[in-house]
Structure formats: C-alpha cells, structure tokens
N, C-alpha and C positions, 0 to 999 in steps of 0.2 A: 278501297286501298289497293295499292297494287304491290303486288306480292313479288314480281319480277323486275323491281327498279323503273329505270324512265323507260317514257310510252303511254299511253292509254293504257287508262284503268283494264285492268282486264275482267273484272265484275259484271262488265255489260251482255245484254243478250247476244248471244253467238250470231256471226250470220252466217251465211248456208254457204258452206263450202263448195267451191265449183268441183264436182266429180274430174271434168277434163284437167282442169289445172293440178289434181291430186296425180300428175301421169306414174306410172311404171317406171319402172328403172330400164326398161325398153322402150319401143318407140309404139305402144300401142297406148291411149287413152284407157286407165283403170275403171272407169265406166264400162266402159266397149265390154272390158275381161268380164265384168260383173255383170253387163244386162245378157252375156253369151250365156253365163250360167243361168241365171232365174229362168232363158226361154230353153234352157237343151235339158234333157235326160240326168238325170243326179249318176254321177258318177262315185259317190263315197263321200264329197269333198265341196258342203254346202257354199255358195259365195260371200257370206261373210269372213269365210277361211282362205279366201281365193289368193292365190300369192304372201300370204301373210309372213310365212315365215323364210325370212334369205339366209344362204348357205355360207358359217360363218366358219365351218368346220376347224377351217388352219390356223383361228384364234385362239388365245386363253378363255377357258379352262382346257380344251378338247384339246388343243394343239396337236391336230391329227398331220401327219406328212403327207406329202402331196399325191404320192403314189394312191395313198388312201383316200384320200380328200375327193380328186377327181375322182374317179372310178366309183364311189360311192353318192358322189354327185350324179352322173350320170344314172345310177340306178334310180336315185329318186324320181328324177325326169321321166322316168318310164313306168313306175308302180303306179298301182290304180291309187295313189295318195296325191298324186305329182302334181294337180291342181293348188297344192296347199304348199308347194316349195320355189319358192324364188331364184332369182341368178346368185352364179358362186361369188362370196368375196372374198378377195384377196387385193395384198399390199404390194408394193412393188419390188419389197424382198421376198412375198412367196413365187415371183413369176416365173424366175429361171427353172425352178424346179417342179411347177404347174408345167410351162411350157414343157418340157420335156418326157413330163406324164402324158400329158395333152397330143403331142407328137407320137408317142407309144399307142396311144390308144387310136390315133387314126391312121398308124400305118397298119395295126391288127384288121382293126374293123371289128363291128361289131361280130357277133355270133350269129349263124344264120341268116345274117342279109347279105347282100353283094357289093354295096359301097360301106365306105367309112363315116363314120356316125360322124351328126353334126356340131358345130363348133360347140365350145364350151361360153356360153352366155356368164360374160364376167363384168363384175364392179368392183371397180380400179379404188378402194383404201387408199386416200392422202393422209395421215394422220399428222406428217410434219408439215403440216399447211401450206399456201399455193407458192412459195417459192419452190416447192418437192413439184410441183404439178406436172409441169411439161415433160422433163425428161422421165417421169414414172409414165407419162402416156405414151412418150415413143414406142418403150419396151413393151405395154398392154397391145399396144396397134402394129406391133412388126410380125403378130404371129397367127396364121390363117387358120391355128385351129383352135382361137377366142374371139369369141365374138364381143366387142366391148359395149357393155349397154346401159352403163351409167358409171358415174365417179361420185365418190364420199369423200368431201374436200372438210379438214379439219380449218377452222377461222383463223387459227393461232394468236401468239399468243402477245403480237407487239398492239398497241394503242387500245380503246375503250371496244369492251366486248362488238359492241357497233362497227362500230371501225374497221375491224377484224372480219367484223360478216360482212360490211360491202366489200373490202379487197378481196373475201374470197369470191363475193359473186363476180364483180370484174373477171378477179383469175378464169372461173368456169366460162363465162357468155364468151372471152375470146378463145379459148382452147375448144372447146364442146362444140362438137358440130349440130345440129338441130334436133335430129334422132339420138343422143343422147341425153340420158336423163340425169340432174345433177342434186346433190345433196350437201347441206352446206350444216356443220358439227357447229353447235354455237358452244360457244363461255357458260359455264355456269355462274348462277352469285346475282351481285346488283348488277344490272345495266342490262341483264336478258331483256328486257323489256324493249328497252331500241335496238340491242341484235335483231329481235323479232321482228320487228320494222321494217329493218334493212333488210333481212329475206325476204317478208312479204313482198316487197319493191322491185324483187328477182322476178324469174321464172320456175323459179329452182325451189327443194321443199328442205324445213329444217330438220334437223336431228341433235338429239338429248344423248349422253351417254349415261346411261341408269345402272352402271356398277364396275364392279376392276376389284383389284386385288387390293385394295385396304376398306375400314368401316367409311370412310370419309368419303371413297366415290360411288356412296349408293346416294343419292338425291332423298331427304325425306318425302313421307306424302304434300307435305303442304307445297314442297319444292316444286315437285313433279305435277301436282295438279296446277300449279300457276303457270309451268311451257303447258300443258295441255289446252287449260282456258285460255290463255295468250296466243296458242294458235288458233285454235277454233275462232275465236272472236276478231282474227285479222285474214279468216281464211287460207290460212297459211297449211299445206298437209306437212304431215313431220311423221318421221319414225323416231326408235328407240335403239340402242345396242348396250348391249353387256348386261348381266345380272336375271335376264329374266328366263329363268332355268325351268322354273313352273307354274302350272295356272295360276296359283294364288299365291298371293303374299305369305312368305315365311320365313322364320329364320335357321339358315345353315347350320347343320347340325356340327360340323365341321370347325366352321370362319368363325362362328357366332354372328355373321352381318345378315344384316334384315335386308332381302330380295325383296322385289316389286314382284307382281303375278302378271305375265302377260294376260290373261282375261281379263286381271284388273285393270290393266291401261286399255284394254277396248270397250268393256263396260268404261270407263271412265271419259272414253272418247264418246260414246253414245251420250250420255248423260251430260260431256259439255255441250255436243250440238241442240240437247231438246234445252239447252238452256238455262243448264248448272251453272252455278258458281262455284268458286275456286274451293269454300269450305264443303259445299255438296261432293266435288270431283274428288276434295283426298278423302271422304268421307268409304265414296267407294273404293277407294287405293288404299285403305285401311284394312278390307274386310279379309279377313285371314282362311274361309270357306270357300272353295272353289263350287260348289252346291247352287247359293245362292247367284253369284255371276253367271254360272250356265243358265239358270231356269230366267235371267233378263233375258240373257241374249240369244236363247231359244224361241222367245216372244216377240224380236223383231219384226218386223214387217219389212214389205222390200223396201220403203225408201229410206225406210230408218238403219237398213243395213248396207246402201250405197254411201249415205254421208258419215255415216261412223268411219266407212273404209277408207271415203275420200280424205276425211280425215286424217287417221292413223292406217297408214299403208301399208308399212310393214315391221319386221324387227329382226334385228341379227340373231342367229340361235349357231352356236355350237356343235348343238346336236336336235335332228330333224326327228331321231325318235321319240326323245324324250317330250316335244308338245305333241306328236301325235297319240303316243298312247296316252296323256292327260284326256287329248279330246274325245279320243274314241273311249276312253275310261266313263267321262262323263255323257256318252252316250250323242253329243255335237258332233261328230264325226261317226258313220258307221262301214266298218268296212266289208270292200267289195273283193267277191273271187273273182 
C-alpha cells in the first residue's frame, strides 16, 4: 500500500542511499564531513551528529532578532559543540536586518584576532515558492559578509503536489549555481508520492514541514514514516523543519500538539535504510522514551551511521541548546573543555 498517494509503493526494500548525492547545504560532499570525523580525534561531537542541526533561530517559536540571531550564530561556530551546528537560516525578510548585524560584526572584528571574522554561511528560505526565488537571491548574494550555501525553495501551492516539485526544481537548477546546495519543501497529503519522484529526478534533496502553530501541521507518525520510507526507498536525502523541539516524541504541555522527536526521525531514518517498512518506521516515531532511541543509535556502526545521515541530513531547530543538552543529557554527545 502506499501511504503517500501516486508513485511506487514505498513498502519495498530501501536502496542505499548515495552519501555524495545526500551533499551539504555547502559545497562539500556529507560523506567527506563524515569519514573527516570517524578518522580525526573526537572533538565532543560524534559523526552521526555532524551538521545535523541548522540555525533556525529567526523562526517561530524562538523568533530571536537579528542582532541576536547572528552573534549567537557565530558563537556556535566556534564552541567545542560547533561540529553539531549547521548554516544560518534565514528568509528574505530577515536579510535587511541580518545584513546589517552582519556588516556590524565585520567592521568590529572579532575579539583578539586582527581580521574580521568570516562571512555568515547562509540558507536563503523561499517559503512563497519559486516565483519569490530570484529576487530573494539577489538580496542573499549582494552582501560580502554572507556566504550563500544553499536555498530551501517551498513547491507552492498551484497544480498537483508533483507538479509544484518539478517547477520548483526547474526554478533552483537555473538560478543555483553548482556549489550551491538546494532543498525543495514538498506538499503534504495524497500525491507525496510523485512529489517524491520529481525530486528524486533533481539533484536537489526534499524537505517535510513536521509542525507550525496549529494541531493540523504536525504530520502524524503514519504520515511522516511514509516521506521517510518514500525517501529512503527512491534514494532521495530529505530533511525536516518545525516542531521537533526534543529528542523524543511528546506532547506540549502548552499547545497540547503532539511533536515528533528529532532522535525519533534519525532512529527512524536508520531503520528505513536496514529495510523498514512504513509500519516498522512510525512504530519507532511512536516511542515517547528518548532512552531507548539513544541506546539504537549508540550501537551504530560506521556505515550504518553514514546512510542514516545520507539520508536524513539535517533539521531546522530554533534553538541549538536545547538538542544539545538532550544529547549531552543522554550521554550521545559528551562535552569538551
């Protein structure tokens, strides 16, 4: 049965994700990042963690201001954690006021060194889909102290979810220069199934929005394990953004809406490449104990922890403390003086 509308079944055995095709939202192959780790000196910040979580700061819920945003961005970059922290993103309403934190901080200069620190490593937020495309990229690329190293192009929302995802791939292959790495937001509902198709067909990786400010845009598990298996099984790498606030599944004590657990979508990314099926994957996107998802994905091996990553790459967060201390809580991350 396919759980994502048209398309291949996505019940069948996963095939092996190509590492290189899972790239960065830079221009370096997420392999490269990952077999750097497994051969160098642990730093605090094992390579299943490598890059995982990107700097969502200026979004909902955190909606931190830019002054904040960068400046605490940059700190990450620099903590013995900074292996575990992604490029900033930002929309093309937060630029004006990026840029000109951005501009402040490299006329300061850092503390103690003699030049001005390096550009701010940004991912350019399309959310109003690729008609917004072009002129949000003039604005990201007219400013020498961001470095642009990928774009998150929403599919919008004219013709069949499909449809939507090749015009946005169209949109990205002619604007995107080569070293940029592109991410295409598909539809959710029936018809995922040939979105996912048409990304596959890119170069480009997809992405799921997994929560927002009402109960309606959290994706159930059955939801969310059918993009998982659906990508795994067309090779396709994909992230996540919004809702996943803590390692495990829970619900807000707040909203009342039931959040996904980022460990749950990476266990759940492990388990579709050895070859889950869709009821196995939201079985683990169920589990409400971050306990049990640590002591899996403590027991990885290296190549089980390259195609999990190729996989699922990475996820938008808010806020970079709060999956760190989860990680270092549950003892997956240990920190360095």
């Amino acid at each position: 049965m396919d759980l994502v509308g048209p398309g291949p079944a996505v019940t069948g055995r996963p095939q092996r994700t190509d590492p290189d095709r899972a790239a960065s939202t830079g221009d370096q192959p997420v392999s490269a990042l990952w077999l750097q780790h497994l051969h160098a000196p642990a730093r605090g910040v094992p390579p299943l963690f490598a890059g995982l979580c990107d700097d969502a700061a200026m979004f909902p819920p955190g909606n931190a201001p830019a002054a904040e945003a960068v400046s605490a961005h940059r700190g990450h970059r620099t903590a013995w954690y900074r292996d575990l922290v992604g490029p900033f993103l930002a929309t093309a309403a937060h630029l004006p006021a990026v840029i000109e934190e951005a501009r402040a901080l490299h006329a300061a200069g850092p503390f103690g060194m003699a030049g001005p620190p390096d550009p701010v490593s940004l991912v350019l937020v399309v959310p109003e889909g690729p008609p917004a495309l072009n002129d949000a990229l003039r604005i990201a690329t007219s400013e020498p102290g961001l470095e642009l190293v990928g774009v998150e192009l929403a599919s919008g929302g004219d013709g069949t979810p499909a449809e939507a995802a090749r015009s946005a791939a169209v949109a990205l292959e002619s604007a995107l220069p080569d070293q940029v790495g592109g991410v295409i937001e598909v539809r959710r509902g029936y018809g995922l199934g040939a979105a996912l198709d048409a990304v596959a067909d890119s170069r480009f990786r997809a992405k799921l929005r997994t929560g927002g400010t009402t109960a309606q845009a959290f994706p159930t598990e059955e939801e969310l394990a059918g993009f998982i298996v659906g990508c795994v099984v067309r090779g396709l790498p994909f992230k996540c953004t919004a809702g996943l606030h803590e390692a495990a599944r829970h619900t807000d004590s707040a909203t009342g809406f039931e959040h996904h657990g980022f460990l749950n979508v990476l266990t759940a990314a492990h388990v579709a490449c050895q070859g889950g099926d869709v009821a196995e994957v939201a079985a683990v996107l169920a589990e409400r104990s971050a306990r049990p998802l640590a002591d899996t994905l403590r027991d990885l091996n290296p190549d089980a922890v390259i195609r999990a990553r190729a996989a699922f790459t990475a996820y938008g967060t808010c806020s970079i403390a709060e999956p760190l201390a989860d990680l270092v809580a549950l003892g997956l991350i240990v920190p360095q003086g």
